[in-house]
N, C-alpha and C positions, 0 to 999 in steps of 0.2 A: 853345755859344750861351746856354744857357737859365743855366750855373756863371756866365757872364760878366754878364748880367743882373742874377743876382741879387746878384755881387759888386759892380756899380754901385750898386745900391741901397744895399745895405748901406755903401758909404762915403756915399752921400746921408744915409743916416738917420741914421745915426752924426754927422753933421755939425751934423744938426738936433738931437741931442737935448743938444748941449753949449750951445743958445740957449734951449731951452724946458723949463717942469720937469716931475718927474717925471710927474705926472698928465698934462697937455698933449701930454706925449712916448708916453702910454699910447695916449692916443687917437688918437694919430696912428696907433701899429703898429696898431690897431685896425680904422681905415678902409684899411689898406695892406693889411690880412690879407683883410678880406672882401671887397675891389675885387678882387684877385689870387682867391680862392677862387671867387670867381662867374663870374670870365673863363675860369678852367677849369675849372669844369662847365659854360660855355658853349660853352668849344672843346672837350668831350666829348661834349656833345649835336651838334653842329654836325659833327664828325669823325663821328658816326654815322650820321649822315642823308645823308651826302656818300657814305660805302661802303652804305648801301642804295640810293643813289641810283644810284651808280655799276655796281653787281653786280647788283640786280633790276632796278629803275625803267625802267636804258637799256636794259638787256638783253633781248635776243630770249625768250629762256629766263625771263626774271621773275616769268612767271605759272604755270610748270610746278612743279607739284609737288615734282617728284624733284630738280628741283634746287635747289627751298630746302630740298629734305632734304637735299643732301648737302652744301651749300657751307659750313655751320657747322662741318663735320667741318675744314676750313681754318682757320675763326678760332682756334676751341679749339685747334688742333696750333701756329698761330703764338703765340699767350697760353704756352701749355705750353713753348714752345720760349724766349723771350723769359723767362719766369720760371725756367726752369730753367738756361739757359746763362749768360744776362744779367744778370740782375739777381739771382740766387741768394739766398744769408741776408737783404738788405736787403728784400727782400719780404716786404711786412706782408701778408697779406690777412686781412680780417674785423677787426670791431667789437670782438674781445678782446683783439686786439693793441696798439691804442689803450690800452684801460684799464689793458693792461698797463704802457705805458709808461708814463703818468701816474703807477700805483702805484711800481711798481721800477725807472723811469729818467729820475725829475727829468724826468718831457715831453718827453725826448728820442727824435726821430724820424732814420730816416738820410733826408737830401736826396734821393735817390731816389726816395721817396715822393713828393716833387711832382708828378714825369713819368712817372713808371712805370707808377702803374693806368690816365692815361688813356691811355697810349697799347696797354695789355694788353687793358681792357674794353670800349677801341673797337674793338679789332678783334674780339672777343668778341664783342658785340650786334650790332655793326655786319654783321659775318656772319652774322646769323639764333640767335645763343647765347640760352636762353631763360632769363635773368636779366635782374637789372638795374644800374642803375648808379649809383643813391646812395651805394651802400657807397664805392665807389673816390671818390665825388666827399667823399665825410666821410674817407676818408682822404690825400684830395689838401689840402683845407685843412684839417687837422688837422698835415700835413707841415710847409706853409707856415705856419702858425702857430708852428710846433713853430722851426723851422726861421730864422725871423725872430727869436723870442726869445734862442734861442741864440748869433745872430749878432749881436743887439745886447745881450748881457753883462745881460740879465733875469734877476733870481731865481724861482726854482721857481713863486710864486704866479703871478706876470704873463705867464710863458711860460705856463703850463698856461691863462690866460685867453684867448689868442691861440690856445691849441693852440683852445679851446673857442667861438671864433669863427669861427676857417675852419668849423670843423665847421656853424655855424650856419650862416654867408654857405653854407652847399653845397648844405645841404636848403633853404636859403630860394628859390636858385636854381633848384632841380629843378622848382618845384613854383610858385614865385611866391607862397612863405606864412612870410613873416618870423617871425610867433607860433612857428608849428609849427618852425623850425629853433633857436630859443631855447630851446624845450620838449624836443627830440630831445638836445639839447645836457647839458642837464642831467638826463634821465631817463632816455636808453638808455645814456648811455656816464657815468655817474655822476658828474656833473663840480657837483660843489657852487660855489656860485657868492653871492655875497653881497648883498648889495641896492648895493651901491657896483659892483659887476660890472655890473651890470643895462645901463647907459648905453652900456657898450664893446658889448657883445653886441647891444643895438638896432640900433644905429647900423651893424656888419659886418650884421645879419643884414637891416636895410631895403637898406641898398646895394647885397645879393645877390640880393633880392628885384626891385628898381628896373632894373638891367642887363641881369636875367635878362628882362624884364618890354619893354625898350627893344629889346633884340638880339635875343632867341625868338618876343615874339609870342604870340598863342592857339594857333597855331596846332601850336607843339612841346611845351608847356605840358600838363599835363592841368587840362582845367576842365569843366563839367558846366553847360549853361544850361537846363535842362530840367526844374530841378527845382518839385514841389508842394510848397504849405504843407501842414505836421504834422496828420495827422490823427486824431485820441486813440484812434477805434475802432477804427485798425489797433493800440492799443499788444501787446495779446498777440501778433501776429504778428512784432512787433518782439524780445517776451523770447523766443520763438522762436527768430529768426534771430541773438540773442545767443550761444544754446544751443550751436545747431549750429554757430556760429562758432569756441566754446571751443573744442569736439568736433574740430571740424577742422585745430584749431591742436595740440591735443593730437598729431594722425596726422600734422600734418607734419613735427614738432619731433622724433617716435621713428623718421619713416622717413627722415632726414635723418641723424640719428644713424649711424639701422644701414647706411645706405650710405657714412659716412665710415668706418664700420669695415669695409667689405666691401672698399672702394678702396684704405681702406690697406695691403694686403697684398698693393698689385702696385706694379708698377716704373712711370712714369713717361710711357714710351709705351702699356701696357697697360691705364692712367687714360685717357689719351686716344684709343684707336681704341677700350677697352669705351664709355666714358663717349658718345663721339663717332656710333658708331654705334647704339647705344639709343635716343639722340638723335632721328634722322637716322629713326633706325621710326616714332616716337611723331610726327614732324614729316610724316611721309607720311601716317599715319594723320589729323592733328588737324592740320590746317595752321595754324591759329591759336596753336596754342605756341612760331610761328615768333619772335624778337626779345623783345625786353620783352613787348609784349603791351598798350602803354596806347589803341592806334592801334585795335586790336579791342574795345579797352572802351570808347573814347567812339563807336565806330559802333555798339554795341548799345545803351549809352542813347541816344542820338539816334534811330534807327531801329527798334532791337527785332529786325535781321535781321540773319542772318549770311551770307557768302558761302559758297554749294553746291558748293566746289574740293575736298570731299575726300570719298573713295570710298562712305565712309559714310551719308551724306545728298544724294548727286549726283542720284540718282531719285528722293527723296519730299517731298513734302510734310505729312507726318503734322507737327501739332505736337507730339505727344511723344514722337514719335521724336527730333525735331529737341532738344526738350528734354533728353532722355537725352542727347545728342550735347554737348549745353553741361557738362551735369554730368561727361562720359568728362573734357573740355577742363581743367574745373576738378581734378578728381582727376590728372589726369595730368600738370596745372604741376607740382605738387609734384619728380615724376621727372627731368620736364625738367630742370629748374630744377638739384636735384640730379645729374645729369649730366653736365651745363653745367659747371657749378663744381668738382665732384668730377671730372672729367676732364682739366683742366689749364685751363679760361675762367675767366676773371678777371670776376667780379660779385657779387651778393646778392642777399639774400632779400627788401628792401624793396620792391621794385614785385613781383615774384610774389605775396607777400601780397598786396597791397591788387589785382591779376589774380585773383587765387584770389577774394577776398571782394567783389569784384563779380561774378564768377562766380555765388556762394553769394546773392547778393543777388537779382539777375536770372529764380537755377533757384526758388528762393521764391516770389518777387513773381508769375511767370512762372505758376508751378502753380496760385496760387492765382487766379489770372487764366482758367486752361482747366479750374478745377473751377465755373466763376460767380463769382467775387470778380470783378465789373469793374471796379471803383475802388480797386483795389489799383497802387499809384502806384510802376511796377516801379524807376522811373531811383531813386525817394527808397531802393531797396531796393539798389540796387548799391552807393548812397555810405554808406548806414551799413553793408554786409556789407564794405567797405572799412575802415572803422575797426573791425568786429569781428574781422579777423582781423590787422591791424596791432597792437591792443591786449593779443590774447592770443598772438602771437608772438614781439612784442619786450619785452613788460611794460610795454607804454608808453600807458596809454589815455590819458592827454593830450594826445598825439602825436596820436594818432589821432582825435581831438576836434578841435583845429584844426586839423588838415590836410585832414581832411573838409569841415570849415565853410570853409574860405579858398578850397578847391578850387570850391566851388560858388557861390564870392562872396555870402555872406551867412551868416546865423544860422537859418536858421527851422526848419532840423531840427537843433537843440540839442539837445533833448530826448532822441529817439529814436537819437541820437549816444549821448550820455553812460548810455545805457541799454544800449544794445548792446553798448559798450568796454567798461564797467563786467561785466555779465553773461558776458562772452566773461571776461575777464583773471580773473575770479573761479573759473570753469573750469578752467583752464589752473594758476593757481596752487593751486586745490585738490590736482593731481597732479605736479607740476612746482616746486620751489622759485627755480627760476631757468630764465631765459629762453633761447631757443635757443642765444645766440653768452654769455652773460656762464655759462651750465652748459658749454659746453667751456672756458670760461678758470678755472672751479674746478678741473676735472679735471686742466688743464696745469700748472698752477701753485699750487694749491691758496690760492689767493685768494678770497676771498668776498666780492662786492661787495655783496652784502645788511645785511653788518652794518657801520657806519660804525664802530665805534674797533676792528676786525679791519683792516678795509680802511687806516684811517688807519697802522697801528702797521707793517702789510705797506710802506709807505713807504718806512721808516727801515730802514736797512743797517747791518750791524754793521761791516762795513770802515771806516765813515766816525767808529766808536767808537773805533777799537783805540787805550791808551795801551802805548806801546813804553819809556817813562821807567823799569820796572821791573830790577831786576838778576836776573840768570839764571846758575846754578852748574851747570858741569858733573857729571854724576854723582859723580863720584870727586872732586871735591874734601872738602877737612878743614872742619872746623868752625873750625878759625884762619883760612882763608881764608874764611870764610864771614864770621865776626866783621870782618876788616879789612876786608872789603867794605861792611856793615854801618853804618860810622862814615862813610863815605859820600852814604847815602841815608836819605828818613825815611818808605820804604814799608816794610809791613809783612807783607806775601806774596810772594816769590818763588819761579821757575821756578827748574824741575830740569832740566837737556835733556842728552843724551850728545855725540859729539865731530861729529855731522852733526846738528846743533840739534833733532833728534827732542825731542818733549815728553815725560819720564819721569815727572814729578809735581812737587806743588809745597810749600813750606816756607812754614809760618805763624812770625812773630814770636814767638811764644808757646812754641810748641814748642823753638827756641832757648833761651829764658832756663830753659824748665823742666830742659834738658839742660843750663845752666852750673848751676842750684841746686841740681841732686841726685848734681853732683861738686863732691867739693872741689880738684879737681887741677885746674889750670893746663886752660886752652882747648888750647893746644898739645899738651898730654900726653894727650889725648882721642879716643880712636883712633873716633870717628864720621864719616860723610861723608856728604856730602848725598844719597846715594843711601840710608843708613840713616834720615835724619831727616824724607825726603820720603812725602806722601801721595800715595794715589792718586785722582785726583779726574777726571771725567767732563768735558773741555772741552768750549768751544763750536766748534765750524767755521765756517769762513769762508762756505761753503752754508748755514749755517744760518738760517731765516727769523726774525723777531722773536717769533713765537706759540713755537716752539719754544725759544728761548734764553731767553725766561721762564718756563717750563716747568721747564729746568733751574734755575733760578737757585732756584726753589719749591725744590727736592730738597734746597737748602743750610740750616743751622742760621742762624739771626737774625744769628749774631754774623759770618757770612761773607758777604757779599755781592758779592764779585769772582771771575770766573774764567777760567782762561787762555785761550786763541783759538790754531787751528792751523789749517793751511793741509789742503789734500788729500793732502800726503805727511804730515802730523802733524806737521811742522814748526812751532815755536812763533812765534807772531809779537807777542804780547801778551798782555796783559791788558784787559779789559773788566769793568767796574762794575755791577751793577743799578741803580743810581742813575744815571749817566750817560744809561741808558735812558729811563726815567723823564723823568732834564729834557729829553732830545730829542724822547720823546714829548709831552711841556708845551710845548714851543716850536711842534712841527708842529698844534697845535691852536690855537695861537693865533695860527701864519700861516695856518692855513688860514680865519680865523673874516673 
């Protein structure tokens, strides 16, 4: 249903783009990508609300404890089960797999990725999983952008700008904040974007905004009316809650690490009943780590009170008890969270942070409210400890700047915004070079999205290099057969390879003539074979990334700058140029400019 779809459309568009030109036709995939990106993160919020509606709401059982601890241990096992039988390799999950394809596969996403996360991470959240859902909804319109380009015969640039407007239309939709899905677009998933881009990207990420805005409502939304104007005297409390915000992003980004190294060293069911039932304790303990968690953060900036359903705080009224009891909440997302995701559910780390940093905002504002700070303005302290641990988790404090400001429909803690993000990311990067999800895509693939002409040069593929026009002499041939080969071609290095095309070495032009000048006999009478005249010289491999292949090319004297290319058996397949490099690096910098 959903192949057939999108095969309709695609001959619709297709139809259109043979009447309108190229730009016209851009912006058309433009407004298709972020219409389609915001309809599903609207039908993922909407599927989620319908399985809590369904399994708590109606349910006899809804308000008991034990069984919102234990009915997540179901989402996670069907996610787990669906990604591992189902949809197997085509499963992207996380924000590194994106960059990745952008880097190493021309923006190519598999189709899969349209449907897959939401129908993984609904049943994930939807069943009490304590993640969230941005991630899937940035990799659902990242699919369909991906995914449209591809299938309307787009070059690299303008797919990758469609990849990079579903991504916007997603977060624009989560959240009803166009700015901040523009800014997410280009700052956590490193998507360079030109001032000529800027129009396509408004235009998907308002639409995403406007739909999500029509069909959601305030009511699915997170939004915050409650807030006070800036008040200067609190600013130290604010470089404060910067502080601690770094601090905290610091402990979630190492102990998120060390649990993906702990889970990867079980099997697939043993992710999901360790992960599931950890879960399922910390859910009985802290009932509030049930789902995402935005539904318990706009009831405590509204009210300031939390419901007394867990065993902890059922008999007291102590406010710092009760406060310890927010701070166990806010420490113990983190686990959740991890869990969750490291146990086979399908989600992310983007609403845990900004759960965790209103958490951090609230135990602040909160304490210093039961030491005598009465006019400490606790709700203004949840949405910047929002943007302080968004800023220094993802490395993105502009993200976290207008997504806080849009959230709260205004400007008027700007200040104490861009203080906090700032303060927090400055933390975090003092000990951390890269961000939670962009330091495991270094580790995987040894890409570094921090340095742009690393990043750019990682692009380019030496498969797409290889000249095969060279001549290749078996070992054992004569230097007569080498010569009448010779009168042939006007390269100047050839391949040595034996009788199963193995690469033995390779023969310079030079080397030849010096071997006819210093005989005076006849080429025929010259008992040499190319196994004697050949050098030994270090190929490139076909796995080999571009940092390394110029690496090698360094090790060569001035006067050689070509060298041969083998496959994973050493089988020779060509030759490759430094130079060839070079102009393909020139050209990828000036389509990407």
């Amino acid at each position: 249903m959903i192949k057939t779809f999108f095969t309709q459309l695609r001959y619709g568009v297709l139809l259109l783009k043979r009447r309108l030109t190229e730009r016209q036709f851009l912006l058309l995939c433009c407004v298709i990508v972020g219409a389609l990106a915001s309809l599903s993160a609207i039908v993922l919020k909407l599927f989620v609300v319908k399985l809590e509606h369904f399994f708590f709401e109606s349910s006899r059982f809804g308000d008991i404890v034990w069984y919102q601890a234990l009915i997540p241990i179901l989402g996670i096992g069907a996610s787990s089960l669906l990604i591992e039988k189902v949809y197997r390799k085509n499963f992207l999950k996380g924000n590194d797999k994106i960059v990745y394809a952008i880097a190493k596969k021309s923006s190519d996403l598999p189709f899969s990725q349209c449907y897959s996360h939401i129908v993984t991470s609904g049943v994930t959240v939807g069943l009490g999983g304590s993640c969230g859902l941005e991630s899937p909804m940035v990799a659902t319109g990242a699919a369909i952008g991906s995914n449209l380009g591809r299938a309307t015969f787009l070059p690299y640039k303008e797919k990758t700008l469609l990849l990079a407007c579903g991504i916007a239309s997603g977060i624009s939709s989560a959240f009803g904040a166009p700015i901040a899905g523009i800014v997410f677009a280009m700052e956590v998933l490193i998507i360079d974007v030109s001032i000529n881009s800027f129009i396509p990207l408004l235009m998907s990420s308002a639409i995403g905004a406007l739909l999500a805005k029509i069909i959601l409502g305030d009511n699915v939304l997170l939004t915050f009316n409650t807030i006070k104007d800036f008040d200067y005297n609190n600013i130290f409390l604010y470089v404060g809650l910067g502080l601690l915000a770094g601090c905290l992003c610091l402990f979630y980004a190492r102990s998120f690490h060390w649990m993906e190294h702990k889970f990867a060293e079980r099997t697939p069911v043993q992710r999901w009943l360790v992960g599931s039932i950890l879960l399922a304790v910390l859910i009985f303990l802290f009932p509030q780590l049930f789902g995402e968690g935005y539904s318990f953060v706009k009831t405590l900036a509204e009210t300031g009170q939390i419901p007394k359903n867990s065993i902890l705080i059922a008999h007291t009224d102590n406010q710092w008890w009760i406060l310890l009891f927010i701070a166990g909440i806010m420490f113990f997302k983190i686990f959740a969270t991890g869990f969750t995701i490291l146990g086979g559910g399908n989600g992310g780390s983007f609403a845990p942070s900004l759960v965790i940093g209103a958490l951090l905002g609230f135990v602040v504002g909160r304490f210093f409210q039961l030491i005598g700070y009465a006019n400490v303005p606790v709700t203004n302290f949840i949405v910047v400890g929002m943007a302080g641990m968004l800023s220094g988790l993802f490395f993105a404090p502009l993200t976290a700047i207008f997504l806080s400001a849009e959230v709260t429909n205004g400007y008027s803690l700007f200040i104490p915004l861009m203080l906090v993000a700032a303060i927090s990311f400055f933390v975090v990067k003092s000990f951390e070079p890269l961000s939670l999800e962009m330091k495991k895509l270094s580790q995987q693939s040894e890409l570094d999205p921090t340095d742009k002409d690393k990043f750019l040069l990682s692009r380019l593929e030496l498969r797409f290099l290889i000249r095969k026009d060279f001549p290749a002499f078996n070992v054992n041939a004569t230097l007569n057969d080498i010569l009448i080969s010779l009168h042939n071609t006007d390269k100047d290095v050839y391949a040595v390879i034996d009788d199963k095309n193995v690469l033995q070495g390779v023969i310079y032009l030079n080397d030849v003539k010096n071997i006819l000048f210093d005989n005076a006999q006849r080429a025929e009478d010259i008992a040499i074979s190319a196994g004697d005249l050949m050098m030994k010289q270090t190929p490139l491999t076909i796995e080999d990334d571009m940092e390394s292949a110029i690496l090698k090319f360094e090790k060569l004297t001035s006067a050689k700058n070509i060298l041969p290319i083998i496959d994973k058996e050493g089988k020779w397949l060509g030759f490759i140029s430094k130079s060839s490099i070079l102009d393909k690096y020139r050209s990828e910098i000036i389509r990407s400019s």
